[in-house]
C-alpha positions in Angstrom: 10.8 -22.9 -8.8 11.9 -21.1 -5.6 9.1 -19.1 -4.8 11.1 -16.8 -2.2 13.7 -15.2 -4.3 11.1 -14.9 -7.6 9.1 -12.8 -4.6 12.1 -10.9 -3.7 13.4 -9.8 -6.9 10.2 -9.0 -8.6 8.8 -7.4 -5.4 12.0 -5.2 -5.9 13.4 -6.0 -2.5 16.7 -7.1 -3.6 18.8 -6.0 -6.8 15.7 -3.1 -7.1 15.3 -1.6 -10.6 14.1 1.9 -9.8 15.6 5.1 -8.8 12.0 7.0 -8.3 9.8 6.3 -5.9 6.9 6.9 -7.6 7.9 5.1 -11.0 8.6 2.6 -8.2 4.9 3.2 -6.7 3.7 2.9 -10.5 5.5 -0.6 -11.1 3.8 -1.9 -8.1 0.1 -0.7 -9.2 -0.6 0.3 -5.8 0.8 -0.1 -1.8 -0.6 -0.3 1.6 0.0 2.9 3.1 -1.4 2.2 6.8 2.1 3.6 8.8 2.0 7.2 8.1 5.7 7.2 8.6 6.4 3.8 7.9 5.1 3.7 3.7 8.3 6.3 3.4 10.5 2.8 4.1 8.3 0.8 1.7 8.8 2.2 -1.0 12.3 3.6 -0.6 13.8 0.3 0.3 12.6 -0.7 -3.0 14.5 2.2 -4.7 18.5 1.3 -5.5 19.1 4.9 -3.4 17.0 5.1 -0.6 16.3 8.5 0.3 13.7 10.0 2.7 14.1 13.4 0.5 13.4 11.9 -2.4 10.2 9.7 -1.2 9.2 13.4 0.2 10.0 15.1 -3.5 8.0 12.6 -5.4 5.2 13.0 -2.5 4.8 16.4 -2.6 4.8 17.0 -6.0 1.8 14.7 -6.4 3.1 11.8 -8.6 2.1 9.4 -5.6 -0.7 9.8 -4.0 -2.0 8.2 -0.8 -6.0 7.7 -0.6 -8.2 5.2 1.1 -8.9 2.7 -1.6 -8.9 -1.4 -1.8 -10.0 -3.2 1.0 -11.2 0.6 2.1 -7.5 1.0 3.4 -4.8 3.7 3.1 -2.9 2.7 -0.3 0.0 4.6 -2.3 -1.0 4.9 -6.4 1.2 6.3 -8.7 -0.7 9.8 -10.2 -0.7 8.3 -13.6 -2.8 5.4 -12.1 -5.0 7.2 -10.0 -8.3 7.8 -11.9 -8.3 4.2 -13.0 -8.3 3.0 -9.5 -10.6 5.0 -8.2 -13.0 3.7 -10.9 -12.5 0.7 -10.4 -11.8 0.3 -7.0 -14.0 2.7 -5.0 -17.3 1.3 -5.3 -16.6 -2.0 -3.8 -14.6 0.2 -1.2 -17.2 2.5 -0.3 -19.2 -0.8 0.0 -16.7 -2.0 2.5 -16.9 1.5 4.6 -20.6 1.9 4.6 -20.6 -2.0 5.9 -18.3 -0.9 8.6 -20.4 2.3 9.4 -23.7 0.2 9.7 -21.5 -2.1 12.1 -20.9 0.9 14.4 -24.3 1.7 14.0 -23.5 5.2 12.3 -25.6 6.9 9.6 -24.4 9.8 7.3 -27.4 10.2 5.2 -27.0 12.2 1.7 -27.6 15.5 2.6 -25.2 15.7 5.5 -22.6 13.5 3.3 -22.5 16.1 0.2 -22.8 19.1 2.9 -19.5 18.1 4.3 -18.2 17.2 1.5 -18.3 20.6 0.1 -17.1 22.3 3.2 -14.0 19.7 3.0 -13.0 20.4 -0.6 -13.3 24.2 -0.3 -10.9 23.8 2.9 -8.4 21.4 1.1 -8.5 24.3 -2.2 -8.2 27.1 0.3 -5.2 25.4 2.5 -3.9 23.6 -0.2 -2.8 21.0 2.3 -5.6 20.8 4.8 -5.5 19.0 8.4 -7.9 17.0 9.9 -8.0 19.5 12.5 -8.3 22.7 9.9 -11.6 20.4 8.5 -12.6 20.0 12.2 -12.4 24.4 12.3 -13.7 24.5 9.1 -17.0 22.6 10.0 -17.3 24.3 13.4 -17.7 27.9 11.3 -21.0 26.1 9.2 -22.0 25.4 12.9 -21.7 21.4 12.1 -19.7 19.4 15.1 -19.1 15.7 15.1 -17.0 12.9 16.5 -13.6 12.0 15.1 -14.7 8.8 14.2 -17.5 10.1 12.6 -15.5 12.8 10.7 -13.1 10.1 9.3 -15.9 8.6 7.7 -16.7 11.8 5.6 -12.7 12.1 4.8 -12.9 8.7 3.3 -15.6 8.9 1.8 -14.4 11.9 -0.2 -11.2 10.2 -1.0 -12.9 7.8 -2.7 -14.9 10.0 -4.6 -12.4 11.0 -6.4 -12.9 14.9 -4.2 -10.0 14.6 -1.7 -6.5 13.0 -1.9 -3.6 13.4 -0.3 -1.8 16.8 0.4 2.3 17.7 1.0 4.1 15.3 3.5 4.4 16.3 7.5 6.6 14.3 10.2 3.5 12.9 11.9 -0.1 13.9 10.8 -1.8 13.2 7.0 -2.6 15.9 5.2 -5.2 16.3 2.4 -5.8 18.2 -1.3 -8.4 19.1 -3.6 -7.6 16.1 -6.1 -8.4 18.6 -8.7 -5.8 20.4 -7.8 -3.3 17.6 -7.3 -3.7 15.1 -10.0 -4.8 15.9 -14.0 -7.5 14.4 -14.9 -7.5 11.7 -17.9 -9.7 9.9 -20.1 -12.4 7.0 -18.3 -10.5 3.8 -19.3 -12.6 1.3 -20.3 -13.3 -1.3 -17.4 -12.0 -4.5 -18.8 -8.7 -2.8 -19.8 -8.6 -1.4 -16.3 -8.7 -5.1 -14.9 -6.2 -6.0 -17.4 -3.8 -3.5 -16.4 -4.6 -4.3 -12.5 -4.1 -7.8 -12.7 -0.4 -7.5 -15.1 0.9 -4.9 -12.0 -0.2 -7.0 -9.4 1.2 -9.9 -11.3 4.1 -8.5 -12.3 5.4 -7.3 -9.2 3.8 -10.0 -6.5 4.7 -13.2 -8.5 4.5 -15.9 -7.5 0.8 -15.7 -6.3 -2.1 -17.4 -6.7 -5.9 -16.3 -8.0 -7.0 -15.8 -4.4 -4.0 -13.7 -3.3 -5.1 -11.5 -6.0 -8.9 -11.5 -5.0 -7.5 -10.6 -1.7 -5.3 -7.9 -2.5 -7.5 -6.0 -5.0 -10.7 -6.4 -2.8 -12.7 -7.2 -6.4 -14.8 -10.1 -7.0 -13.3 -13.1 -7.8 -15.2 -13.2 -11.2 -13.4 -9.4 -11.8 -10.2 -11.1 -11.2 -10.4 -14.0 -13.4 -11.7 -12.0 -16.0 -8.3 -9.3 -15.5 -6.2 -12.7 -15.7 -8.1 -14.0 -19.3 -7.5 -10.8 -20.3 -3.6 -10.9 -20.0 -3.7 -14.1 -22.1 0.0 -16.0 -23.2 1.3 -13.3 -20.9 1.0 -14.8 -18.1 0.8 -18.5 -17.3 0.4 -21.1 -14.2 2.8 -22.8 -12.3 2.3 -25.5 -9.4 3.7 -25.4 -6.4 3.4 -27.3 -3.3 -0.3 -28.2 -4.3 -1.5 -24.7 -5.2 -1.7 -23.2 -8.8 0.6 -19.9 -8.9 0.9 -17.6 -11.8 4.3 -16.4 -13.4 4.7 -13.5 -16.4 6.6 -13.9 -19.1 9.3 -11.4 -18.2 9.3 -12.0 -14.4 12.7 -11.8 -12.9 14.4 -15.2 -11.8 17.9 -13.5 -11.6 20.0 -11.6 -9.0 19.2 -13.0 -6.3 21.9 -13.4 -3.3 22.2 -15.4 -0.3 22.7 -14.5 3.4 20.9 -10.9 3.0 18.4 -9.9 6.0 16.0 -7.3 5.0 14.0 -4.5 7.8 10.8 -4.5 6.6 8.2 -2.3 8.1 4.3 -2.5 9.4 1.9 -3.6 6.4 4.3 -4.2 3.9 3.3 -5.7 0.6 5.9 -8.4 1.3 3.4 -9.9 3.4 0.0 -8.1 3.1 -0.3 -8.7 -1.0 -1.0 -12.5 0.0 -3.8 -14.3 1.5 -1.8 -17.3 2.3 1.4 -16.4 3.5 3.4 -19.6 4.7 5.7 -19.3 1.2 7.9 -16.4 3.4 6.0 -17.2 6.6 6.3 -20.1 8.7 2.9 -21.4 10.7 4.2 -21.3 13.8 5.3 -17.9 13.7 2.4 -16.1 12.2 1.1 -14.5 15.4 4.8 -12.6 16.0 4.2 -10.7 12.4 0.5 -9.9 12.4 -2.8 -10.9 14.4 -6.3 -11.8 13.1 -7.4 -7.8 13.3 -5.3 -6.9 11.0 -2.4 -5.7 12.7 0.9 -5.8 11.0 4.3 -5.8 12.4 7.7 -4.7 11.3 9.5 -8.0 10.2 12.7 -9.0 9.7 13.3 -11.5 6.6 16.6 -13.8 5.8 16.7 -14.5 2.5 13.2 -13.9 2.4 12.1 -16.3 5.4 10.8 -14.0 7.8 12.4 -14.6 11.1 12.1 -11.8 13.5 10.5 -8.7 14.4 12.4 -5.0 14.9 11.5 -1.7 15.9 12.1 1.4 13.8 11.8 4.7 16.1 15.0 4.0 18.0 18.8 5.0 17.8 20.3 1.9 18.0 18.3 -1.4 16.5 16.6 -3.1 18.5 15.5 -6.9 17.2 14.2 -10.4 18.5 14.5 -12.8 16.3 12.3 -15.8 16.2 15.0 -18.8 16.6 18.9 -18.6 18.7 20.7 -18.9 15.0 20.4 -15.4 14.4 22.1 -12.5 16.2 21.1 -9.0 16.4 24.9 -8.0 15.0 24.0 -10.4 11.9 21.0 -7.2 10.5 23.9 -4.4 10.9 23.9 -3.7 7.5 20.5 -3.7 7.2 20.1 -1.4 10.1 22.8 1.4 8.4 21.0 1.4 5.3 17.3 2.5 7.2 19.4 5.0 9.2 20.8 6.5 6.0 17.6 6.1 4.2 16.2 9.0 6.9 19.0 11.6 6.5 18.8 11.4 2.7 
């Protein structure tokens, strides 16, 4: 098994399958969205055209939709997914944020929370795409005031109550919508098909992983994420690797791979962030120059799927440092036109 290039091709990073971003969005069940700017990248250079416009197109016309979710982080879902994530993802999230809140010794009690809440969805209905700043004027006319930090806390928690999502696409600063208004509302799915469904995208698209990369990813209990796998049955099966047991579909994708191909990859990427052990792409030693122990992801650079530099994306001309004297930054030219043309398409 090569682990790498299974990764690659079935994480649609090279020979991709899609032309949509959001039917790619929908393949991949759901994808960190932290980078306001950078998820545009993520999911286009997964797309066999990579076009800002169309990332922008899809956006806008709701069929992705970005929302604090797993882990109670910004993820992209596909619209057609949306209500079954929210079901079955939101209450452990809103477990995780009230946690957080508790840590930061802040307390929104009912009242207040439904009070906003209301005051934010009529804003999002009325605006159709609502800043955080129209909320912030919005509030200040019910004669409520708070802190920004405080503020974010009610815009998540909306979000995953199913009342807020996200609103048309602007250069720099999120926007949000009545979900009502945004995304059509579907039938409750029943919660073991949910975690079946779950587990065959994350599966699918993340293969080669193991049980706890899943746990990770999803931010369900680990008993919720067996139960998803049982439920996928002959489907899916286990390989071993190196000591761990990782699990491979049916129809995942061993072929069209090619050597000698580097890769820009941007901030939070699912390349890396879908894992909780990630020395199959990641070497030990350079763990600390893609992401830190807060959580803070870099843009990476990968060669055939090793990853072996970092780069910066808001510049003219690439700049890159790569982690060993082999590689050259003329050697990710390529690489660099294609994320250049990916922003004027």
């Amino acid at each position: 098994m090569n682990p790498v290039a299974i990764r690659l091709l079935n994480q649609q990073l090279v020979a991709p399958q899609y032309n949509d971003p959001a039917e790619l969005v929908r393949y991949m069940g759901a994808m960190q969205a932290q980078e306001y700017r950078m998820m545009r990248w993520a999911v286009a250079m997964r797309t066999r055209k990579p076009s800002h416009k169309a990332f922008t197109k899809a956006y806008d016309e709701g069929r992705m939709i970005r929302l604090h979710l797993m882990r109670g982080t910004w993820q992209l879902v596909s619209a057609d997914d949306y209500w079954m994530m929210v079901n079955l993802c939101a209450p452990k999230a809103i477990a995780v944020t009230k946690g957080w809140m508790s840590s930061n010794k802040i307390c929104i009690p009912d009242e207040e929370l439904m009070r906003v809440r209301d005051v934010l969805a009529r804003t999002a209905s009325d605006l159709h795409s609502a800043t955080k700043e129209d909320f912030v004027r919005a509030l200040a006319e019910k004669g409520m005031q708070m802190d920004d930090h405080r503020l974010s806390y009610h815009i998540r928690m909306s979000e995953m109550s199913g009342t807020l999502c996200s609103g048309d696409l602007l250069p720099f600063k999120a926007t949000y919508s009545l979900t009502s208004d945004k995304v059509k509302s579907t039938a409750l799915m029943e919660r073991e098909e949910a975690l079946m469904r779950l587990a065959r995208k994350y599966f699918q698209s993340r293969q080669p992983a193991t049980l706890d990369d899943f746990v990770w990813w999803s931010g369900l209990n680990k008993s919720d994420c067996r139960m998803g796998i049982a439920l996928l049955g002959d489907y899916i099966h286990q390989v071993k690797y190196k000591g761990r047991e990782f699990y491979l579909t049916d129809d995942c994708r061993t072929r069209g791979f090619k050597k000698g191909r580097f890769l820009l990859i941007p901030p939070y990427d699912e390349y890396l962030i879908s894992y909780k052990s990630r020395d199959v792409v990641l070497a030990q030693e350079h763990t600390h120059r893609a992401h830190n122990n807060s959580g803070i992801f870099k843009p990476i650079v990968a060669y055939e799927g090793a990853i072996c530099g970092n780069w910066t994306p808001y510049r003219d001309e690439c700049q890159v440092e790569f982690f060993e004297d082999r590689f050259k930054a003329e050697d990710v030219t390529e690489a660099w036109k294609t994320y250049r043309s990916f922003q004027n398409l």
